[in-house]
N, C-alpha and C positions, 0 to 999 in steps of 0.2 A: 073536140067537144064530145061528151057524152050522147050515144044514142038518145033519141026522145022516149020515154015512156021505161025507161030500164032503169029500178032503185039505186040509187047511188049507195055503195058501202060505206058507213064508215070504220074506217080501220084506228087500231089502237095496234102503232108499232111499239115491239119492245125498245127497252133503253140498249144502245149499244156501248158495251166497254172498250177500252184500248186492246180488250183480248180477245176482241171479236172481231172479224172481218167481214165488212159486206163489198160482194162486188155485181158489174154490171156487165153486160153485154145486149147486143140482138140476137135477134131468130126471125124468121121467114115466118107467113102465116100462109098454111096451105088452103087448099081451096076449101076443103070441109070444116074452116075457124078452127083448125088444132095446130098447132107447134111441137117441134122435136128439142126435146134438152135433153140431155146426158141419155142416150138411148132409148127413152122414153117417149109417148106420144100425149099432148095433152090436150083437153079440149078447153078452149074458151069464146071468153064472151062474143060476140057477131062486131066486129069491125072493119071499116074500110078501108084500112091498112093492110099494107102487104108486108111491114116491118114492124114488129111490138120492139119493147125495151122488158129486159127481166132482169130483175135486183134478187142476188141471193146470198143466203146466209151459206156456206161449203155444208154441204149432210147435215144441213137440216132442213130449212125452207128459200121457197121463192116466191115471186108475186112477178107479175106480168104487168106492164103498165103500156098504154098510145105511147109514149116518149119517158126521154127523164126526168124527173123531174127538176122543176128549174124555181121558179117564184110561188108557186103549188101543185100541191100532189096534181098528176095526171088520170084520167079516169083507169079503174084498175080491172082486166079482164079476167085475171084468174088468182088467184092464191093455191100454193099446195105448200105438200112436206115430202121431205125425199125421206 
């Protein structure tokens, strides 16, 4: 469940084609709410997780999500672009 009082985004994913690949993994959430992906540090949103889910596009973007999503989007902690 989404923090109380923190705006929920709404996201407009793009369409994915057959020539596009999106994939998933985890990451740790360290103690100062940042994550490490591909040698990078990021910061996000305040969660009580000690494990996010991040969906990304290869060289180009990611989005950070509480879990994967399963019957609805999950609250979403970050978005970037590599």
């Amino acid at each position: 469940m989404c923090a109380v009082g923190v705006p929920i985004l709404r996201l407009v994913f793009p369409r994915i084609s057959m020539e596009t690949t999106s994939l998933h993994t985890n990451a740790q959430v360290n103690n100062d709410q940042t994550i490490d992906f591909k040698g990078q540090n990021y910061e996000i949103a305040t969660t009580a997780r000690k494990s996010v889910a991040i969906i990304h596009h290869p060289n180009r973007k990611f989005w950070v999500f509480e879990q994967l999503p399963k019957n609805a989007w999950p609250c979403l902690l970050g978005a970037f672009s590599l």
